[in-house]
N, C-alpha and C positions, 0 to 999 in steps of 0.2 A: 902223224899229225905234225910233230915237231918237224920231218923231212919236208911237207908240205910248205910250210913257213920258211924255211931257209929260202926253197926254190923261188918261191913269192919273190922274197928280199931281194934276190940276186934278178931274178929279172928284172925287177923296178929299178935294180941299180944301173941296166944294161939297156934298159931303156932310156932313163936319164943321160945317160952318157950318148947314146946316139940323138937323144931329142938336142942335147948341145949339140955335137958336132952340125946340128939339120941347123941349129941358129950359126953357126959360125961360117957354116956355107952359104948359108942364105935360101937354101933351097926348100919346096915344099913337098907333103907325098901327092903322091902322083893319082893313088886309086886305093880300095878296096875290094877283097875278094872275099866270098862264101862260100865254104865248103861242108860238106858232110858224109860222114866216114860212121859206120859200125864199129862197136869195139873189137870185135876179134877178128878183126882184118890182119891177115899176116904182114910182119917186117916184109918191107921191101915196095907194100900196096902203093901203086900211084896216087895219091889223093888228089890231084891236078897239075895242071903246067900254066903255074904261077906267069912265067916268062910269055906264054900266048898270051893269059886273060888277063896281062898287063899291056898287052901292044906291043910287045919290044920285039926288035929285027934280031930273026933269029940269026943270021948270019955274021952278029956283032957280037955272039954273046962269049966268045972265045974273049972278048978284051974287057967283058962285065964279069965283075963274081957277084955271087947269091950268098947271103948269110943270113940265117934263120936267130932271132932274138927273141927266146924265150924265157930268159933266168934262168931254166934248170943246166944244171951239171953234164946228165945224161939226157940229152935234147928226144925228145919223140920226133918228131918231123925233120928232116934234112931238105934241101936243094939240090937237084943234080944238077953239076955247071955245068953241064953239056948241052943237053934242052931245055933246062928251068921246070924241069917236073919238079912237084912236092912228094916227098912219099915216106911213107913210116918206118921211123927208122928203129926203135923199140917196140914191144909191145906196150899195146896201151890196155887202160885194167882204169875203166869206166867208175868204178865205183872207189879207187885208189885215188882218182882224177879229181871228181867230180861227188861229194856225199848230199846225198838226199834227193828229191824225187824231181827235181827240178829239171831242166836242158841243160845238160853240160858241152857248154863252149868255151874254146882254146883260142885265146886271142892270141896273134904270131905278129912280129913286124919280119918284115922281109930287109934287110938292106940290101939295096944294091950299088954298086960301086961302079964310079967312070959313064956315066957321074955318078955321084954318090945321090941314091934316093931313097926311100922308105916308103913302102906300102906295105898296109895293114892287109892282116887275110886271118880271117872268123873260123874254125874249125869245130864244125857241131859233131861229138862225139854221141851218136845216137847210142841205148841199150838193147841189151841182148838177154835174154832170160836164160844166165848164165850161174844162177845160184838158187838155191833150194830154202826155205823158211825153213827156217832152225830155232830151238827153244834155248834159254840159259842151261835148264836140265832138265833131263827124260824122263824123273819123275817128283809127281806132288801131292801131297799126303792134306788130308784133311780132318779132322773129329770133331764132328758134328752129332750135338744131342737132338735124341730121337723128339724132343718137345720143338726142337725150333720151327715155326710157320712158316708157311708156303710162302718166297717171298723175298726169302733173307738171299742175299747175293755173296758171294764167294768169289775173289779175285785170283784167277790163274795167269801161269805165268806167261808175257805176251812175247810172242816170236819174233825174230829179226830176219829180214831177207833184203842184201846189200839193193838188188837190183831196185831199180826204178818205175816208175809208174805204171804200168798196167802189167810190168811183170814183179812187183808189190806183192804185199799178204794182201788179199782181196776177201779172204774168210776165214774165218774158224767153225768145224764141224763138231760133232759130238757124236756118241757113239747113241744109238735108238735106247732110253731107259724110259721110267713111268715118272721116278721121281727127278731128272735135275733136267734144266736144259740148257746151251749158249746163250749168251746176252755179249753184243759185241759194242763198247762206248769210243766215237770214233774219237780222237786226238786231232790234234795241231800236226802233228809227228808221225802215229801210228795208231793202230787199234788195238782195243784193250779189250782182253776177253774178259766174261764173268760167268761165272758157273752158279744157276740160278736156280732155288729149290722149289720146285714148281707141286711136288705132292708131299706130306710130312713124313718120314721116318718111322718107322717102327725095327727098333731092335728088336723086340722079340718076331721078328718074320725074318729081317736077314739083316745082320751087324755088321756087313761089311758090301759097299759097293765099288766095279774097277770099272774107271770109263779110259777111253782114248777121246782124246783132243787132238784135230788135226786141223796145222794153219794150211791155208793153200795160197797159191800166188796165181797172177789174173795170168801168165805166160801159156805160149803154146810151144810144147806142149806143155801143161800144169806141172806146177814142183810141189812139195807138199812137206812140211814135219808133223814130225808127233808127239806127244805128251803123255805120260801115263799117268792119269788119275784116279788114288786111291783112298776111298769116303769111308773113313770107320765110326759106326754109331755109336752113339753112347749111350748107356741107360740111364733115366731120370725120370724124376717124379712129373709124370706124362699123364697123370688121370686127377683132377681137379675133386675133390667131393663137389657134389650135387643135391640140393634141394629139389623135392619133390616140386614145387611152386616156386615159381619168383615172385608172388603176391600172396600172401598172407592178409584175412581179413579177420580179426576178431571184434566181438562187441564185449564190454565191462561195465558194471555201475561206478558209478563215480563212488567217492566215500569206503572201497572198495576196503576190510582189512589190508594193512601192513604186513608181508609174508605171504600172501596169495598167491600160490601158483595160476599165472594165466593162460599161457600157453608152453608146449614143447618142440622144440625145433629138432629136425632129422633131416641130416644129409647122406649121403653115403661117399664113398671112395673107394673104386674099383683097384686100386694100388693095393700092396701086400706091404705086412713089416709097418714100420712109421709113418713111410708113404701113405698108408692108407687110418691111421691113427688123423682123430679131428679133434678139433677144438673149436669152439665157438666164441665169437666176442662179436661188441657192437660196434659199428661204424663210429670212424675218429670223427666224421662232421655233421652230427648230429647237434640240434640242441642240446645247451646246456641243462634245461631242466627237466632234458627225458635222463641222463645219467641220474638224476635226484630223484625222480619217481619209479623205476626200472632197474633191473640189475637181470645178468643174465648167466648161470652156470655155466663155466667156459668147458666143464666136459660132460654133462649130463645135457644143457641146451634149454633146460627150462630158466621161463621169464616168470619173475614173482616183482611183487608191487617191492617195491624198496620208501616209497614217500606217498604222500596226501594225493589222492588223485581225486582233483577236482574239473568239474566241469565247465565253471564260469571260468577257470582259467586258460584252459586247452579242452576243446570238445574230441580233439584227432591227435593222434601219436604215428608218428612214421617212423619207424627204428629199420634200418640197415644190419640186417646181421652177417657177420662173417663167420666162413666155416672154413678153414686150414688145416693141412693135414701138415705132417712133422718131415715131408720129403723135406732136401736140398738141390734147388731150392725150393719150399714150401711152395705149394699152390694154392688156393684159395675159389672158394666158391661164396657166392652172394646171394641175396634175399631179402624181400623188404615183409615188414611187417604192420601193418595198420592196423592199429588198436583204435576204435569209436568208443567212447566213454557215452553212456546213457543218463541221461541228465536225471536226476531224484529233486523233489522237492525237499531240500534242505536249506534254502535261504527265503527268510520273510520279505514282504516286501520293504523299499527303504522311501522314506519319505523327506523330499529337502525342500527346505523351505528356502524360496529363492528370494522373496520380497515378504517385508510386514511391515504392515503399519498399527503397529500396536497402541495408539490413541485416535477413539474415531469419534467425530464431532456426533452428537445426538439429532442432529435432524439433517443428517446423512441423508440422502435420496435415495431409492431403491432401486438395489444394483450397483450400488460404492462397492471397485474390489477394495480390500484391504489387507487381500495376502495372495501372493502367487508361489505354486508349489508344483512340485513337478514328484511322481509315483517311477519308482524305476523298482526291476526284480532282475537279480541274478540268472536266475532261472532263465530256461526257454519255456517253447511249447505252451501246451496250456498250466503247466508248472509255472509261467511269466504272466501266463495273462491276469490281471487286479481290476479288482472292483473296489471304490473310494467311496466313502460315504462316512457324515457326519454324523455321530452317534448320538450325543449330547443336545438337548432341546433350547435350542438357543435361536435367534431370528437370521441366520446366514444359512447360506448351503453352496454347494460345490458346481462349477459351472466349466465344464470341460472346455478344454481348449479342441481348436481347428487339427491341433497335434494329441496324436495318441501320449494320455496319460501325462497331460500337463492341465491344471486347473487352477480355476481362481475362485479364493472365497469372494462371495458378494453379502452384500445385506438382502434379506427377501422380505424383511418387517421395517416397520418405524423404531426407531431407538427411542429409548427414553431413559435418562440416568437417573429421575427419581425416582424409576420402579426398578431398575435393575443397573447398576454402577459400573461392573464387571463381569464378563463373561470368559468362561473359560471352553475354547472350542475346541470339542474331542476329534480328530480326521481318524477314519479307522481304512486301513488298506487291506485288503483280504484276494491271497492271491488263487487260483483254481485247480491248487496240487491236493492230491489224496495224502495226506490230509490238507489241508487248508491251514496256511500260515497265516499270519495277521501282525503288522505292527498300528500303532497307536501314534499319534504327535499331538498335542497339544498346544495351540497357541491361548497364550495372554490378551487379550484385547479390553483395553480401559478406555471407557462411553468420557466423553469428553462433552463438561458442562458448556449449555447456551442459555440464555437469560429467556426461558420461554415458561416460567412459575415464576409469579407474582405475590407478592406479600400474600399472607391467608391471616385472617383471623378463625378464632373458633366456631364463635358465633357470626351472625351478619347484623346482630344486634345484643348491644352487652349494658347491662341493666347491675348499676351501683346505689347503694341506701348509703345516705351519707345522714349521719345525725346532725342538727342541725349545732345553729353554733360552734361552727370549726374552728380552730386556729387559724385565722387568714398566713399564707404564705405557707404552708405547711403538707406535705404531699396527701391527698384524699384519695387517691389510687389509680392504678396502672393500667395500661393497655398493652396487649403484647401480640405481636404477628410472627408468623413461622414463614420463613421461603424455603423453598425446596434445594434450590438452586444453590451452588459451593461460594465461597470465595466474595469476589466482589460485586457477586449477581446475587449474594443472602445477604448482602448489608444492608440492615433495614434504618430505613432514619424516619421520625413518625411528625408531622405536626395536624393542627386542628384547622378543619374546615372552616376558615369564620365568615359564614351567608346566613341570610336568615331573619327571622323578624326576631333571633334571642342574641343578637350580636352585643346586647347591652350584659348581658351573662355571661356570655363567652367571651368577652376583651376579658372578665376577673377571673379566666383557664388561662392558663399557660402552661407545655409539654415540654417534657425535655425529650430530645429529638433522638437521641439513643437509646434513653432505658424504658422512655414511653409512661415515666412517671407525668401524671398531674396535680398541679398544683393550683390551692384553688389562692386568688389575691384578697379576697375578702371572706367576709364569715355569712353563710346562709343562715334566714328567716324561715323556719315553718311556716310562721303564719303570713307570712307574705309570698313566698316562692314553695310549694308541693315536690315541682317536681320541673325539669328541661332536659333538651335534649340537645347534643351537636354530633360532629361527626369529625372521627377522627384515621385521616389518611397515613397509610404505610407506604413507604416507595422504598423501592432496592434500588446499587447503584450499580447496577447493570448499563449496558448501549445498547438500545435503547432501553433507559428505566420505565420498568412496572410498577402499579401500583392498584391500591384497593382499599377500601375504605371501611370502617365499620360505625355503624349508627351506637351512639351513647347515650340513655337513656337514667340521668341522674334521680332518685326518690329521694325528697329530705324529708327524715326521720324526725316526728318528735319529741322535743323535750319538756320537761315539766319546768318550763319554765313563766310560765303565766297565774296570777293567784286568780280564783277565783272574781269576779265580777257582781255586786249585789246589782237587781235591778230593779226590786221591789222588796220591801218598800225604800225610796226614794224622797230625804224631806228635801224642801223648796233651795236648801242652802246643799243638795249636795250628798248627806250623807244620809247613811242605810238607817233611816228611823223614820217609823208611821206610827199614825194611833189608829188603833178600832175599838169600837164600840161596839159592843154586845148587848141585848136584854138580860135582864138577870134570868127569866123565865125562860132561859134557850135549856134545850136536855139535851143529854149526852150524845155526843160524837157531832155536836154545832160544828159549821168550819167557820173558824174565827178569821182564817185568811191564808193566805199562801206566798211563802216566801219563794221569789225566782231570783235564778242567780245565773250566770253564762261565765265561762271559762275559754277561752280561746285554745286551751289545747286540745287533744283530742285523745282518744282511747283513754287507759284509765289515769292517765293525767288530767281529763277533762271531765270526768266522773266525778260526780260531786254529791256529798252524802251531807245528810243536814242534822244538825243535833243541837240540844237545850245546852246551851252553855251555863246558863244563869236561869233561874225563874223562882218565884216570889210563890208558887206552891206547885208542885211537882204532883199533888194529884190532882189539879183541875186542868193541867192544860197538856195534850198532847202531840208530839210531832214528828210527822213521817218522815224517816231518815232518808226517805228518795225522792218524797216529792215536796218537799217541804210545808206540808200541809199542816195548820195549826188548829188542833180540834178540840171541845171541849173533852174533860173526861170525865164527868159531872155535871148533876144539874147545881147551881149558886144556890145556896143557904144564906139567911141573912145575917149569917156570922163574918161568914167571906169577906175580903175587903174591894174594894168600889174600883181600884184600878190594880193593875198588876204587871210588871216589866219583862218583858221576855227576851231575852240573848240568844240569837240562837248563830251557832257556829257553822259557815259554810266552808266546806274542804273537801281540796281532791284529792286520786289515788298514786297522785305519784309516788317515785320511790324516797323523794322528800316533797311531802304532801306541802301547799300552800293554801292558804283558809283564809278568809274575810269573814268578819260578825255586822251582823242587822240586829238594831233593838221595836221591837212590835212594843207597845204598849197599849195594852189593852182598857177599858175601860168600859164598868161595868154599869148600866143606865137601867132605869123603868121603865117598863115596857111603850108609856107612853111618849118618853122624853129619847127611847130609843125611836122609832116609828120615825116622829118629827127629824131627828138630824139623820134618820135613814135616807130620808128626803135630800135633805141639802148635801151629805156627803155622797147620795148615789151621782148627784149632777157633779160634784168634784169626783167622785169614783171612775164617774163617765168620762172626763177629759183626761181624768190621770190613764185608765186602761187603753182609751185610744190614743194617748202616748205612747204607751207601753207597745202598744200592737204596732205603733206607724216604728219604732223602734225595732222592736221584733222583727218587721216585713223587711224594714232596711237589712237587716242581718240575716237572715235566712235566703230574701235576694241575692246577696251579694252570696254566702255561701252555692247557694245552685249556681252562681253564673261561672265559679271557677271550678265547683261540681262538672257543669256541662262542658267546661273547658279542656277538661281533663280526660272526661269522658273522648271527646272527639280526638286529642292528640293520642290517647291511647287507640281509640279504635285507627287511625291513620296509621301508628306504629304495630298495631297486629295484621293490618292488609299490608304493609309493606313489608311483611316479615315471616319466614318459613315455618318456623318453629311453633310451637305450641302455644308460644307465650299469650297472656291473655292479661290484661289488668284495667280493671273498671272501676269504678265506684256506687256503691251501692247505698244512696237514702234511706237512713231510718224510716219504714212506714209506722210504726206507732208512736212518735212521737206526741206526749200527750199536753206540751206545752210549755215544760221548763226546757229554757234554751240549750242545746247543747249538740253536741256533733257525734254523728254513728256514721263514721265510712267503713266500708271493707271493702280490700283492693288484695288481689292474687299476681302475682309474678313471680315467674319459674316453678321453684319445687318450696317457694314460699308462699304463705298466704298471711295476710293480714287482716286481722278483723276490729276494728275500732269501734266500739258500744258505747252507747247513751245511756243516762242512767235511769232510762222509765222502767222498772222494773218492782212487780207487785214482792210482798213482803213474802218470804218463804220461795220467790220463785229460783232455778237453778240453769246457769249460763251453760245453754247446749248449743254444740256447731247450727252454723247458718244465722242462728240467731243474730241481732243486734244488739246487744244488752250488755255486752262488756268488750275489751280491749285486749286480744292475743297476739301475740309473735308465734305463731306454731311452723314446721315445717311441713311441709306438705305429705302427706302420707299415703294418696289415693291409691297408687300405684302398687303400696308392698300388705298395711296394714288396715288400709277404710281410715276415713276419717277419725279423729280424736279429739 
């Protein structure tokens, strides 16, 4: 190579040197020639005559020289000056020349002198298949483990053959085996054999194979080397353990003990010694929470639960098991295992509550939701499936949604807060596993007041005795109303109806507007005013305010405060004194006269009993204590004296009695002189009694007219009125002339009986009667009358 390079240099310099002298002479080359010559043409071979296929006279060539300009030292090509033939003057060695597969041409200049000129001439040194493919060495060793696959490539070593192109390596053979074959990878350069293992090894059948490798070259005739290849096996752990299955299915219940063996794993391995020694373990890329639930005996092979194996967590287990045996290097056999967990009814249902409206107005419409709630179960199957239902007796119920197991509570009644405030709703979830789970939720739901109860009173008519003579300005008693309703819908505020033909009565009521106290402005009259009535309204302050009203029906109770009244006898100036005149010849039990007397109160306040206060002899005259009757109580003697004064005391049965006295003076005459002014005093008797009577009519009139007045406003107040109530008045019928008052009036669980005092001597005050004055309670209802 280094020789090559000098020779290079020095032509280049031999050429530069005549390409000057071609400029100093001025001359140009003349021509080109192309030749081609074999390599192993022997020294001496014509290769051409330069001097023909230049033109030149051959007859001048004696005064021309030839000089070949190649650079090298020991030139190959010469000139013969004689004819200007070219021809070899060394051997030439093609692949010495010319390396690699290319056309190897020799560029030559020719100089020729006289004149001096240059012409180029191209010498193709064609090849000759003059060399044999040869390896670096005869032989090459290999060890190969009997495990390695069909596959794996082995680079042998690749031959060198100088020659050129088609007499090249053109192939590599191989000797006929089962297990390797050639593989040839072509170069830039050359081909590169591979020795390629086309079936796997087994050392135990033959540990050792010898192949030949032989390159050949494309020449005729063919050249050929050879290689000796020697494959030694090696032993190695060649047998994998083996699972019966690659799919492993098992089933387990969820909840399964801790320590359970679930399955056992068996592989085998056909290997002896360690080789065939296994081990088990699980795949490195597994979930992480199959290592927390699973564990697996790495030399027995059994899998036992290690954790909680739940089935709402993971329904499926995939575990990868490995099985290794203890070769080098180890091999390894695979497996998978599916474990399906069987789901158990072990979770209740769970109930969440998505929405509540835990204050619901009471006139809510039906079908207000007011909670929405959603039913979920761990569980599958019909272990998941739920049934909802409100347990508790309350006016809502459960109204499925368009989506499984989402519902809303609704109202399905009217609310009312004053019957029921708060409700407490039971939801019950009950799901369809053997056994049957259940959970429970309860919601809070508080009725929320609306102004729809209106003041109440007790009654619709309320019935007060007030005695008369009150303290004007002084409270005479209360009214009270209840609302149902809370807050500012039960704020009751009370005043008094004032319409009506008794607005003269009612301006002296006045209410206090809070406590429902009345107060009366003036002092009642028995004997003017009985009894009136108004009405007095309750309103809450509710939006809009209610209201309601109740009828008041006031009794004035009387007092004893009225004395007695004489109204016979009656003298001309006024006061309670008369005379009568008797026969002396009158016999016992004569009525000498009778004293009337009226009292303005009534019951035994107006009871009026009559008695001798005074009298001038106590056994001729006597007098009935009820009817003021004055009788004789003998017949006159003519010892007796001629006139006689009589006192007699009138009083009632108050609890402080008030009394008036009449004096009668009697006087006692002869039968004849009695007769005569019988005469004259019957015609003054006559105007005095029709006095007496047009007096009487007046007063008894006017009593019936507020009798029937009474009457009528009470029966108006019993048609306008639910209850029971009843109050009348009831006229003395035996009235047998002395003036005086018997009402009896019932209301409520009282009754009132005001008696008159016509009552014979010895008789006794029994119910119904009119004859005396009680306050009793009413008893009909427990013990009968009393």
């Amino acid at each position: 190579m280094e020789t090559d390079t000098k020779t290079r240099t020095r032509n280049c310099a031999w050429i530069s040197f005549h390409f000057v002298l071609l400029l100093l002479f001025r001359k140009e080359a003349l021509a080109q020639i192309r030749y081609s010559i074999p390599e192993e043409v022997k020294d001496g071979t014509v290769v051409g005559n330069v001097a023909k296929d230049l033109g030149l006279d051959i007859n001048s060539l004696i005064e021309r020289r030839f000089r070949v300009v190649s650079g090298r030292k020991d030139p190959i090509f010469e000139v013969n000056q004689n004819n200007g033939a070219l021809y070899v003057h060394n051997h030439i060695d093609r692949e010495e020349l010319c390396q690699g597969s290319g056309a190897c041409l020799m560029e030559l200049k020719i100089l020729v002198e006289n004149p001096l000129e240059m012409h180029y001439v191209t010498v193709e040194i064609t090849d000759v298949n003059d060399h044999s493919p040869s390896f670096p060495e005869k032989d090459q060793r290999f060890e190969i483990f009997e495990t390695t696959l069909p596959g794996r490539r082995f680079q042998l070593h690749t031959a060198r053959d100088p020659d050129a192109g088609i007499n090249s390596i053109r192939t590599y053979t191989l000797t006929s085996n089962e297990h390797f074959e050639i593989n040839i990878r072509q170069s830039d350069a050359s081909k590169i054999p591979f020795l390629v293992l086309k079936k796997s090894l087994d050392r135990e059948q033959n540990d050792k194979h010898t192949l030949l490798v032989t390159a050949v070259d494309g020449g005729k005739p063919q050249r050929s080397g050879t290689l000796n290849v020697s494959i030694i096996v090696l032993d190695s752990n060649d047998n994998r353990p083996v699972f019966s299955q690659e799919i492993y299915q098992i089933s387990i219940k969820e909840n399964i003990p801790v320590g359970t063996s679930v399955f056992q794993m068996n592989a085998t391995d056909l290997d002896e010694d360690t080789n065939g020694e296994v081990e088990y373990s699980l795949g490195k890329t597994l979930q992480r929470n199959v290592y927390d639930i699973f564990e697996l005996d790495k030399l027995t092979g059994v899998i036992r639960v290690k954790g909680a194996v739940d089935y709402e967590e993971n329904d499926i287990y995939e575990l990868d098991v490995e099985a290794s045996d203890k070769g080098t290097p180890p091999l390894t056999g695979e497996c998978r295992v599916i474990i399906k967990i069987i789901d158990v009814n072990d979770n209740p249902p769970e109930i969440e509550v998505t929405s509540l409206s835990d204050t619901v107005s009471e006139d809510s419409k039906l079908g207000t939701v007011i909670s929405l709630l959603s039913v979920t179960d761990k569980d599958s199957g019909v272990n998941g499936k739920i049934i909802s239902s409100i347990t508790s007796d309350v006016p809502f119920e459960l109204k499925p949604s368009y989506k499984e197991n989402i519902y809303s509570v609704v109202t399905k009644e009217f609310l009312d807060r004053e019957q029921v405030s708060h409700y407490e709703i039971t939801i019950k979830a009950t799901d369809c596993g053997d056994p049957p789970l259940s959970t429970f939720k309860t919601l809070s739901i508080q009725i929320a007041d609306v102004n729809d109860n209106s003041p109440q009173f007790n009654q619709t008519s309320l019935e007060f005795y007030l005695v008369e003579n009150n303290v004007a300005g002084k409270s005479i008693f209360a009214v009270s109303a209840t609302d149902n309703d809370l807050n500012e819908n039960s704020a009751i505020s009370y005043y008094i109806k004032r319409e009506g033909n008794q607005n003269s009565i009612i301006s002296f009521l006045n209410i206090n507007s809070e406590t429902g106290d009345i107060t009366a402005l003036k002092s009642f009259d028995f004997e003017s005013v009985k009894m009136f009535q108004f009405q007095v309204v309750a309103t809450d302050s509710g939006a809009p305010s209610l209201s309601s009203n109740v009828t008041v029906n006031v009794f004035i109770l009387d007092q004893n405060d009225n004395a007695p009244v004489i109204l016979y006898p009656v003298s001309s100036n006024g006061s309670a004194e008369g005379l009568e005149e008797i026969p002396r010849n009158v016999n016992a039990g004569h009525l000498v006269t009778k004293v009337r007397a009226y009292d303005a109160d009534i019951g035994y306040n107006g009871w009026l009993l009559f008695s001798l206060q005074r009298v001038t002899d106590h056994s001729l005259f006597g007098l009935d204590r009820y009817t003021g009757q004055i009788r004789t109580l003998r017949s006159f003697t003519e010892t007796d004296e001629a006139e006689h004064k009589l006192v007699i005391l009138v009083k009632d049965n108050g609890n402080v009695s008030l009394s008036a006295t009449a004096t009668v003076l009697v006087k006692v005459v002869e039968p004849k002189e009695a007769f005569a002014a019988s005469d004259v005093k019957s015609a003054a008797k006559d105007d005095e009694e029709n006095n007496v009577t047009f007096y009487l009519m007046i007063t008894l009139g006017s009593v019936s007219v507020l009798f029937l007045i009474s009457i009528i406003v009470l029966i108006a107040m019993q048609c306008s009125k639910s209850t029971d109530y009843t109050s009348k008045y009831l006229q003395e019928t035996n009235y047998d002339g002395t003036l005086c008052h018997s009402i009896q009036y019932r209301s409520g669980d009282k009754r009132y009986m005001l008696v008159g005092p016509r009552m014979s001597i010895g008789s006794t005050i029994v119910p119904g009667s009119h004859a005396n004055t009680l306050v009793l309670p009413d008893r009909r209802h427990t013990s009968g009358e009393t």
